[in-house]
C-alpha positions as CSV (number, residue, x, y, z in Angstrom):
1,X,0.0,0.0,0.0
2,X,2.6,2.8,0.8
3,X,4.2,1.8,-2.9
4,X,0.7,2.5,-4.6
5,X,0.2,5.3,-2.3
6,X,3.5,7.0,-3.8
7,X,2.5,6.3,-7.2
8,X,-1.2,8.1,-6.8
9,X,1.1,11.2,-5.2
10,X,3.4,11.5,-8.0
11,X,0.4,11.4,-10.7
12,X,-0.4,14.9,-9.2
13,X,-3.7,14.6,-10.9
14,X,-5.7,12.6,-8.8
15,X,-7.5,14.9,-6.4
16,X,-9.8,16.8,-8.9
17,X,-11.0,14.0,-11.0
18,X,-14.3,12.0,-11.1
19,X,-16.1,8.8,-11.9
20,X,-17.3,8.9,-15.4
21,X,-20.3,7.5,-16.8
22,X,-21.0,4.4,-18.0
23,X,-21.7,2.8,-21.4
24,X,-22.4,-0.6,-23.1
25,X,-20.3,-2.6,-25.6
26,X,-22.0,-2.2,-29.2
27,X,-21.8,-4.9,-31.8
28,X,-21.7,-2.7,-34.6
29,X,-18.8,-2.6,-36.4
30,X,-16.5,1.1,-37.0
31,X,-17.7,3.1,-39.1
32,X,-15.0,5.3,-40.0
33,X,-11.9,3.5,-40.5
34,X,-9.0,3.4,-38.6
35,X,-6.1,5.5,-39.6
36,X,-3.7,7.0,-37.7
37,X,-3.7,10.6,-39.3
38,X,-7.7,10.3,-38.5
39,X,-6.6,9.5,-34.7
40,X,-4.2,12.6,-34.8
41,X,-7.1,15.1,-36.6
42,X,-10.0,14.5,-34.0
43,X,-7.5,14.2,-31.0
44,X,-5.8,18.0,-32.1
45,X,-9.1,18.6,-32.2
46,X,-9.8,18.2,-28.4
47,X,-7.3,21.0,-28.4
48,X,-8.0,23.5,-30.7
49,X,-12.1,23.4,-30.6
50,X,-12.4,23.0,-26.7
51,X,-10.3,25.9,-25.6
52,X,-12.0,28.3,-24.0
53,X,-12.7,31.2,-26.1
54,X,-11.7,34.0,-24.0
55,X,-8.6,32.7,-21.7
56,X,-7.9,30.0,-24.6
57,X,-7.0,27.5,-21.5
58,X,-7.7,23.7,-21.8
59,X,-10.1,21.1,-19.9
60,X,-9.2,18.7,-17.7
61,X,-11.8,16.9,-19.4
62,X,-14.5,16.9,-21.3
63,X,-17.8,17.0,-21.8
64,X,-17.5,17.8,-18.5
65,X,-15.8,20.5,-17.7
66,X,-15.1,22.0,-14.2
67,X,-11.7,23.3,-14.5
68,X,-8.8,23.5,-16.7
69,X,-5.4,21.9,-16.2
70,X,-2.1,24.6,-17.3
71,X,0.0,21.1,-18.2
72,X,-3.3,20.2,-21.0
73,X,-2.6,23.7,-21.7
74,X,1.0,23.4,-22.1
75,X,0.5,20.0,-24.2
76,X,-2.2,22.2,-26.1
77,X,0.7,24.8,-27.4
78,X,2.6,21.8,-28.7
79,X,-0.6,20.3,-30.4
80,X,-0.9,23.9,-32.4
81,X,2.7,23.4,-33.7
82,X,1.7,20.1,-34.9
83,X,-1.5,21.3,-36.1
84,X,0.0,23.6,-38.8
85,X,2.9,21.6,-39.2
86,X,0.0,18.8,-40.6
87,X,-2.2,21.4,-42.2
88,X,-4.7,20.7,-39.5
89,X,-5.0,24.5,-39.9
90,X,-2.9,27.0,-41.2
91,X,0.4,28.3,-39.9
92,X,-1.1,31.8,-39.2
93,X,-4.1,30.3,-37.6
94,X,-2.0,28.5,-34.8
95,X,0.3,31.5,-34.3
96,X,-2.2,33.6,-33.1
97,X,-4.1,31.3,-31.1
98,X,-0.5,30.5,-29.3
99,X,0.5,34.3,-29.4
100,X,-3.3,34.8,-27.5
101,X,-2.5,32.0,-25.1
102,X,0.6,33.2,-24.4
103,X,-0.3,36.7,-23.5
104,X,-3.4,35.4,-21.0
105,X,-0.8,33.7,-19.5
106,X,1.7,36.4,-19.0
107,X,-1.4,39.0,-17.8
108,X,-3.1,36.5,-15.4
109,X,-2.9,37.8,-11.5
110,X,0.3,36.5,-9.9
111,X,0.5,36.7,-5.7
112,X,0.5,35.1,-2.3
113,X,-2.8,35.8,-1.7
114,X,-4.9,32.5,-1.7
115,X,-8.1,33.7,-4.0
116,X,-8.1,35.5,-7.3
117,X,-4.9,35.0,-8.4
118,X,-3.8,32.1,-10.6
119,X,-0.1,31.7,-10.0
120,X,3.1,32.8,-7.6
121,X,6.5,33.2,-8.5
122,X,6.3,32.6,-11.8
123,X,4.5,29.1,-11.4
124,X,1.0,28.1,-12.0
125,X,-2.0,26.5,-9.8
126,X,-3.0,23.3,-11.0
127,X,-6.2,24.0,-11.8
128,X,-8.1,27.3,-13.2
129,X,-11.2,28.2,-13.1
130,X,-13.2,27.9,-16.3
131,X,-14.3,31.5,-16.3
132,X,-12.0,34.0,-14.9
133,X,-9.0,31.3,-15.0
134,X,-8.4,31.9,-11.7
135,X,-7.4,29.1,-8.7
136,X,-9.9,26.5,-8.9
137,X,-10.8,25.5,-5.3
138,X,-7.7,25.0,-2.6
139,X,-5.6,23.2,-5.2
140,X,-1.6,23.3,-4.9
141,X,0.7,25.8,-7.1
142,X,2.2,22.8,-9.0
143,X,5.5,22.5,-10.1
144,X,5.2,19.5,-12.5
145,X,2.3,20.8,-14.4
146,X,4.3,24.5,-14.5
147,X,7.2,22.0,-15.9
148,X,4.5,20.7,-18.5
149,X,3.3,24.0,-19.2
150,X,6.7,25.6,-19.9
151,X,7.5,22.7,-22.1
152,X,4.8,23.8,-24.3
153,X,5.7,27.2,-23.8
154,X,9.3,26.5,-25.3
155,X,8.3,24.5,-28.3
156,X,6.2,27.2,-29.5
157,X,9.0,29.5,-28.8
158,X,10.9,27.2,-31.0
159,X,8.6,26.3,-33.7
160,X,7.7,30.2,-34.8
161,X,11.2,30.8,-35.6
162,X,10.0,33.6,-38.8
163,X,10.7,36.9,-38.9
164,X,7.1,38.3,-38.7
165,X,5.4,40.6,-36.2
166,X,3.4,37.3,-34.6
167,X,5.8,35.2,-34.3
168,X,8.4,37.4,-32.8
169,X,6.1,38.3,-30.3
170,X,5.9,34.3,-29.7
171,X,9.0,34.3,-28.9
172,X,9.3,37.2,-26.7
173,X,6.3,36.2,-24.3
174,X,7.4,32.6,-23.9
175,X,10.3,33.9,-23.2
176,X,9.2,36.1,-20.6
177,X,7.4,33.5,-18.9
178,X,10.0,30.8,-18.9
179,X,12.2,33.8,-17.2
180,X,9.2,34.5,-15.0
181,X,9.4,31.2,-13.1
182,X,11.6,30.8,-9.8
183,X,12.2,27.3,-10.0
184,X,14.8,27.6,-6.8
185,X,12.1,29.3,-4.6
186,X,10.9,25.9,-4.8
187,X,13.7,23.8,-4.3
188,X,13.6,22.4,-0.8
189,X,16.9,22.2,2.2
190,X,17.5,18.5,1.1
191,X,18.3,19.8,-2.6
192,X,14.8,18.4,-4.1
193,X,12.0,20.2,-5.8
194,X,8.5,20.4,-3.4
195,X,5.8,19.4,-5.6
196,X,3.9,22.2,-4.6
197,X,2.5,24.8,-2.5
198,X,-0.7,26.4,-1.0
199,X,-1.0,29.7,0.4
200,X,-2.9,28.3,3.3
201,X,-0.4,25.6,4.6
202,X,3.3,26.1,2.7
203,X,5.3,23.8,0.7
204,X,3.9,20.2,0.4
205,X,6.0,18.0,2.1
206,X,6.4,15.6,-1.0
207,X,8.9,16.1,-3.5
208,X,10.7,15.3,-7.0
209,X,13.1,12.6,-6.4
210,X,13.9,8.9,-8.4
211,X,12.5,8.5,-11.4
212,X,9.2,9.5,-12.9
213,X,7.5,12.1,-15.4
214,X,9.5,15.2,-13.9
215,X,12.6,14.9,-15.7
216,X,11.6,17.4,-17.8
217,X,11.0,19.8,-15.0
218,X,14.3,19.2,-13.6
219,X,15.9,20.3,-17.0
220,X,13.9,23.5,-17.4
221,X,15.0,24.3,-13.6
222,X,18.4,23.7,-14.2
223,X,18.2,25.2,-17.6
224,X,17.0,28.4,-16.4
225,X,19.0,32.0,-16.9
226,X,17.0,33.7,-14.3
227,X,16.2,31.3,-11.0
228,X,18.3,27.7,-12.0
229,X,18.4,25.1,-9.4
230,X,21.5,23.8,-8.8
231,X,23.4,21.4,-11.6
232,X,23.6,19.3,-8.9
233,X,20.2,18.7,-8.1
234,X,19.9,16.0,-11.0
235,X,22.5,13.8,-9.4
236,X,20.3,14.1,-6.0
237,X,17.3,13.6,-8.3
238,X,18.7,10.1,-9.3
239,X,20.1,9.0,-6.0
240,X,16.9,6.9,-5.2
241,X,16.3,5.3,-8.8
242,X,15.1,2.0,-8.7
243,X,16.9,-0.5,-10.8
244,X,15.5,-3.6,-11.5
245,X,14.9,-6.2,-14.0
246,X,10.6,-6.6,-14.3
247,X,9.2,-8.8,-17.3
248,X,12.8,-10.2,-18.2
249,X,13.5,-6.5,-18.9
250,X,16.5,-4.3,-16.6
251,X,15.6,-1.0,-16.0
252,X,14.7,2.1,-14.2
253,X,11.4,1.1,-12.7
254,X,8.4,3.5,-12.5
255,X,4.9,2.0,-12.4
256,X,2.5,3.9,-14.7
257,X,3.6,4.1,-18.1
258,X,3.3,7.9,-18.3
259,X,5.9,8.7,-16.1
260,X,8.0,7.1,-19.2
261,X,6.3,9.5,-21.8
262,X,5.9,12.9,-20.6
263,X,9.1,14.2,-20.3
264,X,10.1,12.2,-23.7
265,X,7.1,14.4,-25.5
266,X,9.9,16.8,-25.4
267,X,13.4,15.5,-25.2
268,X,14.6,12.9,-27.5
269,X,17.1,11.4,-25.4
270,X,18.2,8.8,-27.9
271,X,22.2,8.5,-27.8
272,X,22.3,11.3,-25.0
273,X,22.6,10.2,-21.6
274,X,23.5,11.4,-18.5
275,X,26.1,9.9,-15.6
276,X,23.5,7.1,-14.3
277,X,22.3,6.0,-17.7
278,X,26.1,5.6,-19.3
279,X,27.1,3.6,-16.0
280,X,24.2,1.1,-17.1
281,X,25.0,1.5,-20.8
282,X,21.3,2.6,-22.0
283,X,19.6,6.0,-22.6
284,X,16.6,6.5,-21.8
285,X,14.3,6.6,-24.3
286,X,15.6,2.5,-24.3
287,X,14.5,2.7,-20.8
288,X,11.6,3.9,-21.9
289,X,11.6,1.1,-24.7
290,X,11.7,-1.3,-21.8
291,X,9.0,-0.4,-19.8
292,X,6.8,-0.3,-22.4
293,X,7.6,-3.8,-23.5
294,X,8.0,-4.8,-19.8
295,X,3.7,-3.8,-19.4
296,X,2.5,-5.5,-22.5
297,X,4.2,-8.5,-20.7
298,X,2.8,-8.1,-17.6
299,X,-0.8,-7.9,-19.3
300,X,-0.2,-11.0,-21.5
301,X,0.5,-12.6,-18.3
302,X,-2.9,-10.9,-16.6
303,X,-2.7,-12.3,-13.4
304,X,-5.5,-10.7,-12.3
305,X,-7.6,-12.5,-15.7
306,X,-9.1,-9.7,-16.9
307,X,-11.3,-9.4,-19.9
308,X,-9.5,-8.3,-23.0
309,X,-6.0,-8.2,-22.3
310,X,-4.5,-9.5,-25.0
311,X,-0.9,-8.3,-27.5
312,X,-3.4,-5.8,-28.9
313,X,-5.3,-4.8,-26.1
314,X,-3.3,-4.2,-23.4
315,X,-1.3,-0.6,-21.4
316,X,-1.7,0.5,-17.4
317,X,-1.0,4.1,-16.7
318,X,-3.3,6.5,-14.9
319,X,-6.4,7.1,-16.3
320,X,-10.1,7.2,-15.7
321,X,-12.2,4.1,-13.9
322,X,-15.4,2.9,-13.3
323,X,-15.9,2.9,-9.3
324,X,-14.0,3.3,-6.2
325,X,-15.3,-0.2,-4.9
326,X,-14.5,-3.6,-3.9
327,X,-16.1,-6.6,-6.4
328,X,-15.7,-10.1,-6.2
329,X,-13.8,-11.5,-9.5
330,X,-13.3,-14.7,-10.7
331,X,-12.5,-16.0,-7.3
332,X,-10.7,-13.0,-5.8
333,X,-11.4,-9.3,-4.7
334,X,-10.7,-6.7,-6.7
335,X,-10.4,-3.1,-5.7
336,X,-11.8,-1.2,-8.7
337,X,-10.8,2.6,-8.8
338,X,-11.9,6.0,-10.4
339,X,-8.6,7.6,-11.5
340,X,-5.7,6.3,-10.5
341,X,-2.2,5.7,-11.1
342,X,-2.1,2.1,-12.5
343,X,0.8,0.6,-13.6
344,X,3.2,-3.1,-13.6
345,X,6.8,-2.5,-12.1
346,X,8.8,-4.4,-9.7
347,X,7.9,-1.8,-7.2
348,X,4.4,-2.2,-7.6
349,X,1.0,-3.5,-9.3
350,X,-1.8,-1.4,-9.8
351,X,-4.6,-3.5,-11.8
352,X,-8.1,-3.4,-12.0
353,X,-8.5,-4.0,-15.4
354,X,-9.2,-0.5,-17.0
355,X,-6.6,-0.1,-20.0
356,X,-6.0,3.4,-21.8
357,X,-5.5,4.3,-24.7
358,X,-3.2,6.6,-23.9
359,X,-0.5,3.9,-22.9
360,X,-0.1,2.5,-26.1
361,X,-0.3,5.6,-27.9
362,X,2.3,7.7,-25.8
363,X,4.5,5.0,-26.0
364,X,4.7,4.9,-29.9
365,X,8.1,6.4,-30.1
366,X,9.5,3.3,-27.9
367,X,7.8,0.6,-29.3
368,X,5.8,1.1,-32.2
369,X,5.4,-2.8,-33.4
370,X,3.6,-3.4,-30.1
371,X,2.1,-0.1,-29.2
372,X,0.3,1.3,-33.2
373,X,-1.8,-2.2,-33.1
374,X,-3.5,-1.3,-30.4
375,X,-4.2,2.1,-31.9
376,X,-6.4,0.2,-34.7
377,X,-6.9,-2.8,-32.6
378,X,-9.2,-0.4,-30.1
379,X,-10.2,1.5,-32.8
380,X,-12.5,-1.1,-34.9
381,X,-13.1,-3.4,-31.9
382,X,-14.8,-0.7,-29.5
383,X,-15.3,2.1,-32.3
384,X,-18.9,3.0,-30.9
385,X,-18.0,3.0,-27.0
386,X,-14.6,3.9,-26.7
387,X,-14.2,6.5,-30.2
388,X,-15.4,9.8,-30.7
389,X,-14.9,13.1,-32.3
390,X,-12.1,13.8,-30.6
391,X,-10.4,10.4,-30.4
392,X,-10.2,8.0,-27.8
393,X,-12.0,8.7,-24.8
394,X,-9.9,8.0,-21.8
395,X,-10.5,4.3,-20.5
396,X,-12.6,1.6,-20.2
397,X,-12.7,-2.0,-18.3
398,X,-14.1,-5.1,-19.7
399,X,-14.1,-6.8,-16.5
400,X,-16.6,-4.4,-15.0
401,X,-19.7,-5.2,-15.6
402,X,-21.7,-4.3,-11.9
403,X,-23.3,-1.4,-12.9
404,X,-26.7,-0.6,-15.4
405,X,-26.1,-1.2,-19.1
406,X,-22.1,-2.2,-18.7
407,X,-22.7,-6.1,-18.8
408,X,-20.3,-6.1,-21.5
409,X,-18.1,-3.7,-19.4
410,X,-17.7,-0.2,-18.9
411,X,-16.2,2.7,-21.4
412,X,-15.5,6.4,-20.5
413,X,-17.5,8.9,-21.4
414,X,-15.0,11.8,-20.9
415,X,-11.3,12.5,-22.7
416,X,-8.9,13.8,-20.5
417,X,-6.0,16.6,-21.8
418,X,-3.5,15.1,-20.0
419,X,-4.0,11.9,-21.8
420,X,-5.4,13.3,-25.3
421,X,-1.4,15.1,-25.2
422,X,0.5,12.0,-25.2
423,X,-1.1,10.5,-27.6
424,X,-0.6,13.2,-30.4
425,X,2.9,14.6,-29.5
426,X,4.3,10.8,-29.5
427,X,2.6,9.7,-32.5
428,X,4.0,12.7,-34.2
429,X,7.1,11.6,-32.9
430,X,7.2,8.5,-34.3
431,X,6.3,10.0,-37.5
432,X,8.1,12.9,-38.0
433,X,10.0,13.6,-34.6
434,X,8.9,17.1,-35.0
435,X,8.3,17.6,-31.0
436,X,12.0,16.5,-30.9
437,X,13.5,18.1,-33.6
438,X,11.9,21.7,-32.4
439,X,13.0,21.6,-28.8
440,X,16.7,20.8,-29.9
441,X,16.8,23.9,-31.0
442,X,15.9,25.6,-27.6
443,X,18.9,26.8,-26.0
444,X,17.3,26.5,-22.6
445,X,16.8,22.9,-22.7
446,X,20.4,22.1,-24.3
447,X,21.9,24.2,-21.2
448,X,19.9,22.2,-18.8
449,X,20.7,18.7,-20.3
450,X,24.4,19.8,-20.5
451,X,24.3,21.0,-17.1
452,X,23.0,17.9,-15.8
453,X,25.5,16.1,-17.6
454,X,24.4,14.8,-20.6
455,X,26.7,14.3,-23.5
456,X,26.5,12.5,-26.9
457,X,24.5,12.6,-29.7
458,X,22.8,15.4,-30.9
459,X,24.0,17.6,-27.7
460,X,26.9,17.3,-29.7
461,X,25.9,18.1,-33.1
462,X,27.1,21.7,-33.7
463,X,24.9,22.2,-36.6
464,X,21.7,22.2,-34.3
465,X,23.5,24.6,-31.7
């Protein structure tokens, strides 16, 4: 329990989220086939149509929608980019939604006070109201969805590199808000990043350490020309890395598969690697590789025997769920959950059965033989519960059927932006690396990489500098 209880902490989006509704299983076969550039167009699309029209921040989720998250914001920048690089829409079109975003950012009330304000020091609450984009509720000023935020913040500063009124003024404001952010206000006396901080109570006591979806927040704090944490601070960060072979594969283990992805939406740490990783003789997009193959294993094994599972239905990360309850199944007792953090490591199991799309999809890069058949493979076989106009929805669990109208199991009824994000920056990856290729280019991250002591590849490549 205290290993799963980590793994709902380090989520950091577990406290605002809800049960979904339910639906049944249809018989009726897809009607619009699968493709994977009809995936990318209705998942950019949870981006670009849902935005609110006035502070142009993104849903949590949706259809409902209570709040906005800053990192679906953040991944939404980075879905414009790809937009126009695709000819979702047009170059100009994305610029000045970005260039709107951007400056409601930058002109949104920064203070201590712990009302009508919407960030402190730079950094952003995790939530914003719908209306006013303003603190939602008591929630923390979050340093991992600030990281996620400036991440998209940079590759837009990247991206609109001509020399136009627009996109210089892209540049300037995301580069006025990475500046903005005082990353070492944050950094704790053991050396470690607080996840967070509420006006009402201080800095939360938990904090970034070992290895999970914050890598790239470490980089942007030590990358920073204005408020750096200390180079140091990434060899503290990987002092408590857990090692370990899981599934016949050795590795750095972290549980839910996103913790692999989101900082590799950005960086393309392919034939880069820092101290730790050239010890063991891997990067760590391979370690990413690994994980990825390690929980397709772990579901082909389904020792929980879940419905489904199978080498095209299969990926744990955190995601929606049907019910915080416990069900007899098959035998045994199974704790379903709402959202959670579920993942297969050799620190810990988290199954109930719910896959997500998600897992496969922001694991493309890794793995693609595995991870783009379960793209189509969910696609045609639950087109008309799981598929809608902006892609996948979120989850859904074939094993739970204890509910009205799920007795072939249950399928989410909401997407979620945190999820949505993965799936189109790492496809686009796959395809095209653009994500990648953009944030090399960034001189911030390439200062915080080198700083924390990555050498090799690319970081070397003087044609990129």
């Amino acid at each position: 329990m205290k290993g799963f209880a980590r793994v709902l902490i380090c989520t950091g989006f577990l406290f605002f989220s809800a049960c979904s509704q339910k639906t049944a299983v249809s018989d009726a076969p897809a009607s619009v086939p699968y493709s994977l550039e009809e995936l990318q167009k209705r998942t950019f699309h949870f981006f670009w149509d849902l935005a609110d029209k006035q502070n142009y921040q993104v849903p949590d989720r949706y259809p409902r929608n209570n709040f906005s998250s800053i990192a679906a914001t953040g991944f939404g920048l980075t879905a414009y980019c790809i937009g126009a690089e695709k000819g979702f829409i047009s170059r100009e079109e994305a610029a000045g939604r970005v260039l709107n975003t951007l400056k409601v950012l930058w002109n949104l009330p920064q203070g201590p006070e712990s009302a009508g304000i919407s960030g402190y020091k730079g950094l952003f609450y995790h939530f914003l109201n719908p209306g006013d984009a303003k603190r939602f509720k008591e929630v923390e000023l979050s340093t991992i969805d600030t990281g996620l935020l400036m991440a998209g913040v940079l590759s837009a500063q990247s991206y609109f590199d001509q020399d136009n009124e627009t996109e210089q003024e892209i540049r300037n404001v995301a580069d006025a808000l990475y500046r903005r952010v005082e990353w070492d206000w944050a950094l704790n006396d053991r050396g470690l990043l607080s996840m967070g901080w509420h006006p009402e109570k201080g800095y939360i006591k938990a904090e970034w350490s070992g290895y999970n979806e914050a890598m790239i927040l470490l980089v942007l704090a030590i990358g920073s020309p204005t408020h750096p944490i200390p180079a140091e601070s990434w060899a503290k960060w990987c002092e408590s890395y857990q090692w370990a072979a899981f599934q016949g594969e050795e590795h750095v283990n972290f549980s839910p598969l996103f913790g692999h992805q989101y900082s590799q939406m950005y960086i393309d740490f392919k034939g880069i690697a820092d101290p730790y990783m050239r010890e063991k003789g891997i990067d760590y997009f391979e370690n990413s590789r690994r994980a990825t193959i390690a929980n397709r294993a772990y579901c082909l094994e389904n020792p929980g025997n879940f419905e489904g599972y199978g080498p095209d239905e299969w990926g744990l990360t955190a995601c929606d769920g049907p019910k915080w309850e416990a069900r007899e199944w098959k035998g045994d007792t199974i704790r379903f959950m709402e959202y959670s953090a579920r993942g297969a490591s050799s620190l810990h199991i988290v199954d109930d059965g719910t896959i997500a799309p998600t897992a496969a999809g922001g694991s493309a890069p890794f793995a693609p033989e595995i991870c783009l058949p379960v793209l189509e493979h969910l696609w045609n076989a639950y087109y008309n519960d799981l598929v809608g106009e902006y892609g996948f929805k979120d989850a859904f669990n074939r094993s739970y059927t204890f509910c009205e109208g799920c007795g072939n199991g249950w399928f989410d009824d909401d997407y979620l932006g945190i999820d949505q994000g993965p799936i189109l920056i790492q496809t686009e990856n796959y395809l095209s690396g653009l994500v990648w290729e953009t944030m090399k280019k960034n001189p911030y991250i390439r200062n915080g990489l080198k700083s924390a002591g990555f050498t090799g590849g690319w970081l070397e490549d003087n044609e990129t500098k």
